[in-house]
N, C-alpha and C positions, 0 to 999 in steps of 0.2 A: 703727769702722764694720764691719758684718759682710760675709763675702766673700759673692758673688754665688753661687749653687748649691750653699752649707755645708748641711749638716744642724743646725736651730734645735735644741739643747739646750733651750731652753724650750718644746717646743711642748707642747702642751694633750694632742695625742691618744696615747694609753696604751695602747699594741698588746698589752703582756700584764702580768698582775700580777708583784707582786717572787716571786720564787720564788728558793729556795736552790738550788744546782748540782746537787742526787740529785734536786728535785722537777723541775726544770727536763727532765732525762734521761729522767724517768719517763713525764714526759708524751709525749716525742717517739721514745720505742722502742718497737720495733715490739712489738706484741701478738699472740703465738700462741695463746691460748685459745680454744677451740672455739667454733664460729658457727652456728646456724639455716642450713639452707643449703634456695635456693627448689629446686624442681623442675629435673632437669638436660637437660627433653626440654625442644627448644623451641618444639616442636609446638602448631599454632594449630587445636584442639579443645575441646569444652565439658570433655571432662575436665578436660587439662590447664592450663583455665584459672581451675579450680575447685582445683584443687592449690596454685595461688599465691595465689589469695585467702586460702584457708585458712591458709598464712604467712602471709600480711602482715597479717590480720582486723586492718580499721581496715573498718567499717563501712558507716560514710558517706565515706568514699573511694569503696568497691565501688559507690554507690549513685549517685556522680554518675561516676565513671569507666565504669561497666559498666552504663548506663543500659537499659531496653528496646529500644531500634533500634538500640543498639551490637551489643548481646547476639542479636539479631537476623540484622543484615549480618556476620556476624563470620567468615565463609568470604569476606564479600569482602576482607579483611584478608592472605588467608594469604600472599600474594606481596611484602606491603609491611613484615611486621615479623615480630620473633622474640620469643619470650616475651610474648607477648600478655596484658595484662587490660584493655584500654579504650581509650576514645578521650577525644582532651582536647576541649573544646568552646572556640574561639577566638570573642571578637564577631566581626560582618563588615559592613560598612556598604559603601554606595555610593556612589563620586565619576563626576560625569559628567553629561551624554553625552558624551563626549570624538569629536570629528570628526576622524579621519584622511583626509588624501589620500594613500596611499601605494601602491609598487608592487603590495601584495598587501592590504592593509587597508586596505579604502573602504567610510567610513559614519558613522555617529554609535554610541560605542560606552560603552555603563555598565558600569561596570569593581569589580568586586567586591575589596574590599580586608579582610585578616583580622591584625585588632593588638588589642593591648591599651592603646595610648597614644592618649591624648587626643587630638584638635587635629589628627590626622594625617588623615585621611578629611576632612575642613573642609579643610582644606588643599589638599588633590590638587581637591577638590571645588572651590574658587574657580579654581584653575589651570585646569583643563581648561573652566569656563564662559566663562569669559576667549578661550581658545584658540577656541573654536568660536563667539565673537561674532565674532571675528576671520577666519573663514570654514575655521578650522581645520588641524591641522599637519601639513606637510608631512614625508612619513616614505621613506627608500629603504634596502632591506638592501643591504648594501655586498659582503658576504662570508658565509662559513661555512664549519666545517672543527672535528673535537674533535680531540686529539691524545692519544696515546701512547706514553711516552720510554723504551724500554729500554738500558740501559744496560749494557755490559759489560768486563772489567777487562783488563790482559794483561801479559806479565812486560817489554816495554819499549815504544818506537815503532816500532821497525820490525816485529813482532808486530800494533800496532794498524792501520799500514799496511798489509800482507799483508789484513787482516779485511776492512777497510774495501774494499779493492781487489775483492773477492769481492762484496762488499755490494753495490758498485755494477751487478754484472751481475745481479742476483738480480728485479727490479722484475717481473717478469712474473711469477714461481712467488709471490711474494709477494706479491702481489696477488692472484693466485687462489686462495692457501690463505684467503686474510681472507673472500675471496670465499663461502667455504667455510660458516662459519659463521654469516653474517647473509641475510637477505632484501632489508634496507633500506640495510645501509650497508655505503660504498664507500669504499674505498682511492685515495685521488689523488696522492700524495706522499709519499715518504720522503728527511727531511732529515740530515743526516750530522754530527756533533758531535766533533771531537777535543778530548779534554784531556789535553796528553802520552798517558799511555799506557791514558788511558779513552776507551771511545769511546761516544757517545750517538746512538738512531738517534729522531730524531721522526718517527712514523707519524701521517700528515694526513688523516682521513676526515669525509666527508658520512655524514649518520646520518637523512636524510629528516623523516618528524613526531615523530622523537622525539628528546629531550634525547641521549641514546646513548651517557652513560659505561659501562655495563653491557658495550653491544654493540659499542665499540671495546676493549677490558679481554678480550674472549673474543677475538677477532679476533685480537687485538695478541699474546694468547697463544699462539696457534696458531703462528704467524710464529715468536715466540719459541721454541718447541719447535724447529722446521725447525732454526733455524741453529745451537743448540744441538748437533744431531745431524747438521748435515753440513757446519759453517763450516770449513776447512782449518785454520784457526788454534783451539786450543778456549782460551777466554779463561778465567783463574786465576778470577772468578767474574763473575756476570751474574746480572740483576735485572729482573724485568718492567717496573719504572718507575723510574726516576734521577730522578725533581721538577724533571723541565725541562719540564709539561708544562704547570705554574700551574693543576691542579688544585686547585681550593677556596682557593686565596693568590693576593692580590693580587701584579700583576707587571707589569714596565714594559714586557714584550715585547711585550705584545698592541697598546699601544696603538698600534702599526704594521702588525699582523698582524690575527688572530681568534683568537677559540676559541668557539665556539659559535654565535652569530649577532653580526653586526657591525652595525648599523642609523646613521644617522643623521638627524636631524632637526630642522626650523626652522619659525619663524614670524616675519609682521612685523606688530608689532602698534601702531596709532595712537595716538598719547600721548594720545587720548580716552579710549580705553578702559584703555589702564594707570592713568588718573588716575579712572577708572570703579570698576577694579575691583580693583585694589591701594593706590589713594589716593597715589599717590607720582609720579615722573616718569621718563621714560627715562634722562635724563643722573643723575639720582640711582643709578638701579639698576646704570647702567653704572659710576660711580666705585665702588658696592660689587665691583660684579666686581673690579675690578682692585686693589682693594687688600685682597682677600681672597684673591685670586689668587698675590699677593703671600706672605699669610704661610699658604698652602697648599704654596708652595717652601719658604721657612722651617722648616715642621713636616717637612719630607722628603717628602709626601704624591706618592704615583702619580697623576696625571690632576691636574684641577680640578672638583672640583663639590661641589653644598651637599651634598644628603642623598638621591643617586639610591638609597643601601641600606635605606629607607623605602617605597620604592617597590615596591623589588625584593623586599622580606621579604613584605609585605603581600599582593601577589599571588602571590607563588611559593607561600604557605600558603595561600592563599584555591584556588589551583590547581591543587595537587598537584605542583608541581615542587620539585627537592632545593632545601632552606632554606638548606642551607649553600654553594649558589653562587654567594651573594650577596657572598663573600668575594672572590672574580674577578668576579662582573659589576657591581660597584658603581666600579671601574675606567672613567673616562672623562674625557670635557670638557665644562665647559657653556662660552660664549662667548654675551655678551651685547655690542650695538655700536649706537649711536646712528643711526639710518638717513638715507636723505639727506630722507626728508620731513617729519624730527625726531622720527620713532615709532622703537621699539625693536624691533631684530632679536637673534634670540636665538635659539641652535640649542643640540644636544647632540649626541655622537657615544660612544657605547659598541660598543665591539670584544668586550665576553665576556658575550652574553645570552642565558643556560643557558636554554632553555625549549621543550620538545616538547607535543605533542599527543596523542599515544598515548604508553602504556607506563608505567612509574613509577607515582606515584599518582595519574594522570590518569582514570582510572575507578573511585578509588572514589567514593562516592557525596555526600558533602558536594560534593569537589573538581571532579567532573564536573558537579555543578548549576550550581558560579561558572562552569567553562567554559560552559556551555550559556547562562547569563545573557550571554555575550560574544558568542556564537555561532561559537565556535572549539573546540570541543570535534572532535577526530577528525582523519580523514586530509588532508592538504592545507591543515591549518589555521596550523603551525608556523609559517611564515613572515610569516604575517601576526599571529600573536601577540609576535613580535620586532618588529614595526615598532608594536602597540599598547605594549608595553612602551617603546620610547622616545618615543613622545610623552606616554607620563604622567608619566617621568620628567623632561621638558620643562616639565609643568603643574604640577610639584611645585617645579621651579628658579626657575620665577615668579613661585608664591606665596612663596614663603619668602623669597626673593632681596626682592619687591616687599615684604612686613613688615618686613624688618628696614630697609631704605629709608625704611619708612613710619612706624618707631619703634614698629611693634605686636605684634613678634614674643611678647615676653614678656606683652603683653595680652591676645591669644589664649589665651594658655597659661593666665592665670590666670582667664577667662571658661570655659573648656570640663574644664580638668582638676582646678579644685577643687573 
């Protein structure tokens, strides 16, 4: 009988051809031979964007990357990317109206979603109908706060002790240098990290309508320079960021804390309408939770939930927000529980929901149209676009949660994506 996790000697799949030991080497050493090299400015001008096409001359590449209104907007570009030739065109479909009752989001809201995957817009789109027969979900931000983790080295502990002792009195000058370089965002906090003889300081700021890794990153530098040049102790070396900060990686700290926006959200929905509009039952949907729930601890998995980074990719593209913090805000819990009038309650709560209003690629021009379709585009609107973001991620854990309940996960899939 074969052991459990051996590697199958017979398996089918042929990851490379037989090669003898010098062709084997040849393949995988490095190659110094001289290369085509693109233009080294990375300047976002028609010259130099006519420089790179010229290397790259693939044709119809140029023709659907560097279309007319790319070629057009293309100063509106210059803050968002380096070496410029185009813009990718994603579909973008609508799921919705989605009804929020929330602290800062109240209304019925059509929510612009930009994938390439099938079934996924149908999806959010059944969930959020559902949600708003329902009289629609209940949404409150909890928190908010990005952080900043500098970290610095020293030759033992009582070295880091001495620092640390300094640090403590510092909160006022360090605060106002941060103060220094931003308009919007604020310094609330600095928390204090020993390890043996490193020491990690986490810098906690409010960053108003925008996402604000940019604008805690110059802040947080400034700060760094100070102590740099007047800490009693100078530490053997120091680093603007030590990855205590779960920037762009998923991490079990927040689910206590925040980083970005914290939201939660519920609904309780009548097993009429689950049986309406997912075809299944509450007590069904509920024993999926918990034994999914199950081998969600099994896989080692942060949080509990089906698929909130479908949610979160979809409109962080559709809306100009960074794609890749979908990697921390996909971090949460969904909790589904049989109510006492036999209808199905079902919340979610996500701690890291990277999403601003201004700044980033919130005004270029695709991206500011999906905001203006939500009516959250601009100042004052961030927080209420964290409280739309978890109740579609709510619409998204019902439908998919109620398909696989209903036996039509895999039906959908093969009605809409082949």
């Amino acid at each position: 009988m074969p052991k459990l996790n051996s590697l199958r000697h017979d398996a089918p799949l042929d990851l490379h051809p037989a090669l003898t030991n010098e062709q084997f080497s040849a393949a995988l050493d490095p190659k110094l031979t001289p290369t085509t090299s693109l233009p080294l400015s990375a300047a976002l001008n028609h010259k130099q964007v006519q420089k790179r096409w010229q290397q790259i001359d693939i044709r119809h590449a140029r023709d659907h990357l560097l279309d007319p209104q790319t070629a057009q907007n293309m100063a509106r570009y210059e803050k968002n990317i380096e070496h410029f030739i185009g813009t990718v065109k994603v579909p973008v479909g609508i799921a919705g109206p989605l009804r929020i009752n929330g602290l800062h989001a109240n209304g019925d809201y059509a929510i612009p979603l930009a994938t390439t995957e099938a079934a996924l817009v149908a999806s959010y789109h059944r969930g959020c109908r559902l949600i708003t027969a329902a009289g629609g979900v209940s949404a409150m931000l909890l928190n908010e706060g990005i952080t900043r983790t500098p970290v610095f080295s020293f030759y033992n502990l009582a070295e880091a002790g001495q620092f640390v002792a300094w640090i403590t009195t510092q909160y006022d000058q360090f605060k106002s240098i941060a103060q220094s370089t931003t308009q919007h965002g604020r310094l609330h906090d600095i928390n204090v990290s020993i390890e043996g003889n490193h020491v990690y300081l986490v810098f906690e700021y409010t960053t108003g309508d925008a996402s604000g890794q940019n604008m805690v990153t110059i802040a947080t530098n400034a700060v760094f320079e100070f102590i740099l040049a007047h800490a009693p102790v100078s530490p053997q070396q120091a680093f603007l960021d030590g990855n205590l900060s779960g920037d762009k990686k998923a991490n079990s700290h927040v689910l206590r804390s925040v980083r970005g926006k914290k939201v939660t959200a519920e609904v309780h929905l009548p097993a009429t309408l689950v049986k309406k509009y997912l075809h299944t039952t509450p007590k069904n949907m509920v024993e999926f939770g918990h034994m999914t729930t199950l081998g969600a601890t099994l896989s080692g998995g942060i949080g509990v939930n089906a698929h909130y980074a479908n949610a979160l990719a979809a409109l962080y593209i559709a809306c100009g927000q960074d794609a890749a913090c979908v990697a921390e805000s996909a971090v949460g819990i969904t909790r589904m529980e049989v109510n006492a009038q036999g209808g199905l309650y079902a919340c979610v709560t996500l701690p890291n929901i990277m999403v601003g209003t201004v700044g980033g690629g919130t005004g270029l021009p695709s991206q500011k149209a999906c905001l203006d379709i939500l009516g959250l585009a601009g100042k004052g609107k961030a927080r209420a676009l964290a409280e739309v973001v978890a109740g579609l991620c709510l619409a998204g854990e019902l439908s998919i949660v109620g398909a696989f309940s209903a036996g039509h996960f895999s039906r959908a899939h093969h009605k809409l994506a082949r």
